[in-house]
C-alpha positions in Angstrom: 0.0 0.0 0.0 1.3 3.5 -1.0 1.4 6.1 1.6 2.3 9.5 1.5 4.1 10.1 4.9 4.0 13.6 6.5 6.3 14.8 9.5 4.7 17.7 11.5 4.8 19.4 15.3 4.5 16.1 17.6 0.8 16.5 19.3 -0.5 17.8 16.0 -1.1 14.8 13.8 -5.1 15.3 13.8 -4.6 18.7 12.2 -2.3 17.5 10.0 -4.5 14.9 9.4 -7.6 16.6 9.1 -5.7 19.1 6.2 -4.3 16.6 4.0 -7.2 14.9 4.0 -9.0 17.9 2.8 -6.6 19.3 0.5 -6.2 15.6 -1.5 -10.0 15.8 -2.0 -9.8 18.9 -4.1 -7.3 17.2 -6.0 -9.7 14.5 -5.9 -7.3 12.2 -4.5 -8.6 10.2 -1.6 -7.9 7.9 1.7 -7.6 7.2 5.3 -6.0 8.3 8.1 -3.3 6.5 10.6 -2.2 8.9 13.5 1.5 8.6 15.5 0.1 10.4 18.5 2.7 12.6 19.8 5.2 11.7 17.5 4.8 13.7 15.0 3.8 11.4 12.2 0.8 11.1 9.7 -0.1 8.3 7.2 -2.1 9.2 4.4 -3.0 6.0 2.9 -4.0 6.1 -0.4 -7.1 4.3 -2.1 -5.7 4.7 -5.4 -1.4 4.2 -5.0 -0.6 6.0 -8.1 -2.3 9.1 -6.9 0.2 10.0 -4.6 2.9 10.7 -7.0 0.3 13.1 -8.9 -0.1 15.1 -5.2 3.3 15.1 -5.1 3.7 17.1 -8.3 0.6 19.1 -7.9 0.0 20.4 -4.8 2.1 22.4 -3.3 3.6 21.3 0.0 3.5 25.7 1.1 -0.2 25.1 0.6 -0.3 23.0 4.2 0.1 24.7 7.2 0.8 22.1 9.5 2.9 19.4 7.8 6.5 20.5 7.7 7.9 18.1 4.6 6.3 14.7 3.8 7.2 11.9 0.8 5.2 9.1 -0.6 6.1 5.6 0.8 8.1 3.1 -1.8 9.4 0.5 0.6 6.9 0.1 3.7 9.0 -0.7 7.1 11.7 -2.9 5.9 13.1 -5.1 8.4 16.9 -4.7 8.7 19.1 -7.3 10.0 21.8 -6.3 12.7 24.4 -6.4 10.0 24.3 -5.3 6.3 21.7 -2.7 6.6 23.5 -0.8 3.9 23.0 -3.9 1.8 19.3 -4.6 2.8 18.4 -1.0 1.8 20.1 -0.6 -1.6 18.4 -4.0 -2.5 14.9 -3.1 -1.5 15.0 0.4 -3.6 16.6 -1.2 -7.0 17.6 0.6 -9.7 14.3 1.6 -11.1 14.5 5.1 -9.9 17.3 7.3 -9.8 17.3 10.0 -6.7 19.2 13.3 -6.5 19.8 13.1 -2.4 19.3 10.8 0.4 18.0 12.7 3.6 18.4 10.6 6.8 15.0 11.2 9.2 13.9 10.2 12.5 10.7 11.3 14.5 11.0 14.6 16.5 10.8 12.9 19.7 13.3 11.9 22.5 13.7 8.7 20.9 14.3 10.0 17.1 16.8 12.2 18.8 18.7 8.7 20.1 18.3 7.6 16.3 20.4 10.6 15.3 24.3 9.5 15.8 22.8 5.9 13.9 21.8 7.5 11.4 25.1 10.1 10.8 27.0 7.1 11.1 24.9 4.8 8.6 24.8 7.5 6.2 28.5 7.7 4.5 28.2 4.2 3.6 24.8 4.0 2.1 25.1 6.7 -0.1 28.8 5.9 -1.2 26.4 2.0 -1.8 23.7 4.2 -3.5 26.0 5.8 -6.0 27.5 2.6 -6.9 24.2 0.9 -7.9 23.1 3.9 -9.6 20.4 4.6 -7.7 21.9 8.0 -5.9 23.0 10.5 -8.6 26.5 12.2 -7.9 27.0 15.1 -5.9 25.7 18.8 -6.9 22.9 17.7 -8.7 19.8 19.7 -6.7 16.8 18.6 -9.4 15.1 15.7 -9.3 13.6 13.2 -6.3 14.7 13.2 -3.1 15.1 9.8 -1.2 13.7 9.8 2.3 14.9 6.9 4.9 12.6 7.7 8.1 14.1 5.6 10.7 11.7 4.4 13.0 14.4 2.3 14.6 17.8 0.4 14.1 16.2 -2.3 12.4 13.2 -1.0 10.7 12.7 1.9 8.0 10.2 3.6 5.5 11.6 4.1 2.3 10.1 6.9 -0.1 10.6 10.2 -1.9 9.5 13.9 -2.8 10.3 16.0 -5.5 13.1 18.4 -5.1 10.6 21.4 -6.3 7.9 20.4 -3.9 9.4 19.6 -1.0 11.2 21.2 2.0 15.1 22.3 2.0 16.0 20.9 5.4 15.9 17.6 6.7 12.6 16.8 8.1 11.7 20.1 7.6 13.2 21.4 10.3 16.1 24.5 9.7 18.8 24.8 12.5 19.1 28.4 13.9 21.6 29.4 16.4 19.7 31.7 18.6 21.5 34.6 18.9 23.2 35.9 22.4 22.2 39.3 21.8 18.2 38.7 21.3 16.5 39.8 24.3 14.3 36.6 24.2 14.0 33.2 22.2 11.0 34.5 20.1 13.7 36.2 17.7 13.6 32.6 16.2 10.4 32.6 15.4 10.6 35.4 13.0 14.2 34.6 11.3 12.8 31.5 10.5 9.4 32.9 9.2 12.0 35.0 7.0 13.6 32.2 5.8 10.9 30.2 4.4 8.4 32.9 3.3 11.0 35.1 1.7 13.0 34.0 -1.3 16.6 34.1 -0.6 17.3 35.8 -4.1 14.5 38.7 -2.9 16.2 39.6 0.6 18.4 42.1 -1.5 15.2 44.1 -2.2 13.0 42.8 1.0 14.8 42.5 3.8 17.4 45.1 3.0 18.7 48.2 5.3 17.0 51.2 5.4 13.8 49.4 5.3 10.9 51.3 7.9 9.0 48.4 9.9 6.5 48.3 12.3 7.1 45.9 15.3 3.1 45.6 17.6 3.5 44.0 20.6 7.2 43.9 20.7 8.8 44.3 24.0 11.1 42.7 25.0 12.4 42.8 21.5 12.7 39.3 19.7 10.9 40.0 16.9 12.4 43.7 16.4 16.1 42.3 16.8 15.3 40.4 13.6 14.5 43.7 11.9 17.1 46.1 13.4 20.0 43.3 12.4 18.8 43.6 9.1 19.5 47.7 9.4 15.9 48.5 9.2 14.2 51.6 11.3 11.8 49.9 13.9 8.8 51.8 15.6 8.4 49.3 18.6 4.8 49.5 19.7 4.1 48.1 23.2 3.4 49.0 26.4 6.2 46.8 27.8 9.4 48.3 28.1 12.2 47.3 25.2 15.4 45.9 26.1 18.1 48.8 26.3 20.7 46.9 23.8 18.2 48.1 21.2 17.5 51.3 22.0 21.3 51.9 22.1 21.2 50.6 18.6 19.3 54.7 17.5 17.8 52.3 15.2 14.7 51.9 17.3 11.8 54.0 18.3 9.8 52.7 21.2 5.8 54.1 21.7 4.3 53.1 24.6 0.9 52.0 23.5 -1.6 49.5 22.7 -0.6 47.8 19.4 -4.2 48.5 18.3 -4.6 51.5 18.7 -1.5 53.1 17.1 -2.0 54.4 13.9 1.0 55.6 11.4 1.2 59.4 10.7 2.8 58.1 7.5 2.6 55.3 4.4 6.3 54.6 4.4 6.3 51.8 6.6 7.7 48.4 4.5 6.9 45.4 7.0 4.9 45.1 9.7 5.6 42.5 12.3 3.1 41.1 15.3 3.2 38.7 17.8 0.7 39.7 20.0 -0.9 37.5 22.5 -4.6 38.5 21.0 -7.4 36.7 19.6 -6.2 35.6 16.5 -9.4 36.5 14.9 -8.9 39.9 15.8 -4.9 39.8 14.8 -5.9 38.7 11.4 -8.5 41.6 10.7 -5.9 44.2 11.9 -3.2 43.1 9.7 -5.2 43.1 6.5 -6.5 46.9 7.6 -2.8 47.7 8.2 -2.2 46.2 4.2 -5.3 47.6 2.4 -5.1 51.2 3.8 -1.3 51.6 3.0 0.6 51.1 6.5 2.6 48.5 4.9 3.9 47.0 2.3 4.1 43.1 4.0 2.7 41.3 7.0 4.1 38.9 9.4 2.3 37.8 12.1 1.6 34.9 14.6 -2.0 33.5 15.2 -2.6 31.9 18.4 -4.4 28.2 18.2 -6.7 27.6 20.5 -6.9 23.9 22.8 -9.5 22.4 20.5 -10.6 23.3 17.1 -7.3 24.3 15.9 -7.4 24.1 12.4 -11.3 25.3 12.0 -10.5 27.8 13.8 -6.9 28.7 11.5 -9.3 28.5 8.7 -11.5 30.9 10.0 -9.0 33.3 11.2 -7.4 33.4 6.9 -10.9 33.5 6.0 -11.5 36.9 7.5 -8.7 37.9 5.3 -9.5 36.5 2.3 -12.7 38.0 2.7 -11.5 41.8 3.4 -9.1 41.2 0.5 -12.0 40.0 -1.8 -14.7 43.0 -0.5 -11.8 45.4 -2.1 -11.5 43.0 -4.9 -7.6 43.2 -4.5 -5.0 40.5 -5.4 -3.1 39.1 -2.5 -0.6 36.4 -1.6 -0.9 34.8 2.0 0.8 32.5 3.4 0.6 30.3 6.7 2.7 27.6 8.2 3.4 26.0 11.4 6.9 26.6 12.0 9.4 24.8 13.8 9.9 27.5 16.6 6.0 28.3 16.4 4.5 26.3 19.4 1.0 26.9 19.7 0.6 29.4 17.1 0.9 29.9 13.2 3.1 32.4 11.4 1.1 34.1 8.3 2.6 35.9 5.6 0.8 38.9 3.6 0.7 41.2 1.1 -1.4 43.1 -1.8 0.0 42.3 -5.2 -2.2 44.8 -6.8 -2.7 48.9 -6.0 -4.3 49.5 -3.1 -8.0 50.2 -2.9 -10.1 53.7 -1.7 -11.1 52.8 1.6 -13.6 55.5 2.6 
């Protein structure tokens, strides 16, 4: 049975779950549901196994919120001996398919963290076996399908793959950030991550570039407005918490003591705006697409909280408000929402108008 095999936040498999589920019935693409409760796993098991490779290719894996990367199953749980694993693996894939990497994956759990130094130390071998059958291409090509081996011990494995185009850049899906010493709190993370993956690397020249006005609501101590001021952009910090010191000392910052909404720009000239307030996330989301269609800024980025129960209805809801704002004004837009690794319980959403902005009376 073909499975497409999705790695998200452990203790969120049923909305991961529920939105793959979903999302494969528009693309009319069906199956059932197996749950790894609190480890971070969901199995998508399709009716129809040659379906998965078409979700693969068509839907995009930005276009679900909670799953961080996932592949579609070739090899389910082979059985490794104690010795020759290498050999056990290379046999079970073949040669019928050719693969442009190999990632090594565990579960995001204490015991996938126990799988790591296996896994470092099984990997030099099996893809130096991989290349030699031809089944692993050589190194620097970046196209193709990736190979996923998602260890869910020493002696048993899932074999599958994703396409390079369609899948995420880091293993598991999960980038490795040094938090910085100088952040006043751990939250900075949240927001240089949401920069790396919403923000196209060959754009941060002309988007996340110095000189750059942002708006920072609800920012003391500073996390989020570290990311910005390291960037050389002018922050207005709005928040009626006081701002760590090693940022006003930077003159790059302007602090106004005030409720985040209830300030209002004197001026359009503001590029981002960045929130992380803890707020009902039905109200967040109608203040940031006001903030967009009257001018205040150019781009959004924002945390939503997540409720204890209805989590993704409720996620839904919350971009619905937008969508619906954006539509009343008939206005193009691009938003964005994912689950990130340093999110916890909350969603980082990406915004902004691709056409001129409307007349708002």
């Amino acid at each position: 049975m073909a499975s497409i095999i999705l790695y998200c936040r452990p203790g969120f498999e049923k909305e991961c779950g529920a939105e793959i589920q979903e999302k494969a019935a528009w693309n009319e693409v069906y199956g059932y549901l197996e749950l790894k409760k609190n480890q971070g796993l969901v199995y998508f098991h399709l009716n129809v196994a040659e379906e998965g490779d078409k979700l693969l290719s068509e839907m995009p894996l930005r276009r679900l919120i909670f799953a961080r990367q996932w592949f579609l199953s070739v090899v389910e749980k082979l059985d490794l001996p104690d010795y020759n694993r290498v050999e056990a693996i290379t046999e079970a894939l073949g040669t019928d398919w050719q693969y442009a990497d190999l990632r090594m994956e565990m579960t995001d759990t204490n015991d996938g963290k126990e799988l790591s130094k296996f896994c470092r130390k099984l990997a030099v071998p099996l893809r130096q076996a991989l290349r030699k059958s031809g089944a692993l291409t050589e190194k620097g090509d970046n196209d193709g399908a990736i190979l996923h081996a998602l260890f869910l011990s020493g002696n048993e494995v899932i074999l599958g793959y994703s396409y390079a185009h369609n899948s995420s850049a880091h293993v598991m899906g999960i980038p490795r950030l040094k938090f910085p010493n100088a952040a006043p709190s751990r939250s900075t993370l949240k927001l240089d991550e949401a920069f790396l993956y919403f923000i196209p690397r060959d754009e941060w020249d002309e988007r996340l570039t110095s000189g750059l006005k942002a708006v920072d609501l609800g920012s003391a101590p500073g996390g989020w407005t570290y990311q910005l001021v390291r960037r050389g952009m002018m922050v207005t910090a709005i928040d009626n918490g006081p701002m760590a010191e090693s940022l006003m000392e930077t003159g790059q910052v302007k602090h106004k003591m005030m409720d985040g909404f209830k300030y209002t720009p004197m001026k359009q000239n503001n590029y981002w705006l960045v929130c992380d307030m803890i707020e009902k996330p039905q109200r967040v989301a109608k203040l940031m697409a006001e903030w967009l269609l009257k001018g205040y800024c150019k781009e959004a980025m924002f945390n939503l909280k997540l409720p204890m129960k209805g989590r993704y209805q409720q996620v839904n809801e919350d971009l619905q408000t937008m969508k619906d704002m954006f539509s009343h004004y008939n206005v193009k837009y691009e938003l964005f929402a994912k689950h990130l690794y340093y999110d916890r319980e909350e969603i980082t959403v990406h915004a902004r108008l691709l056409s001129p902005l409307p007349v708002i009376d």
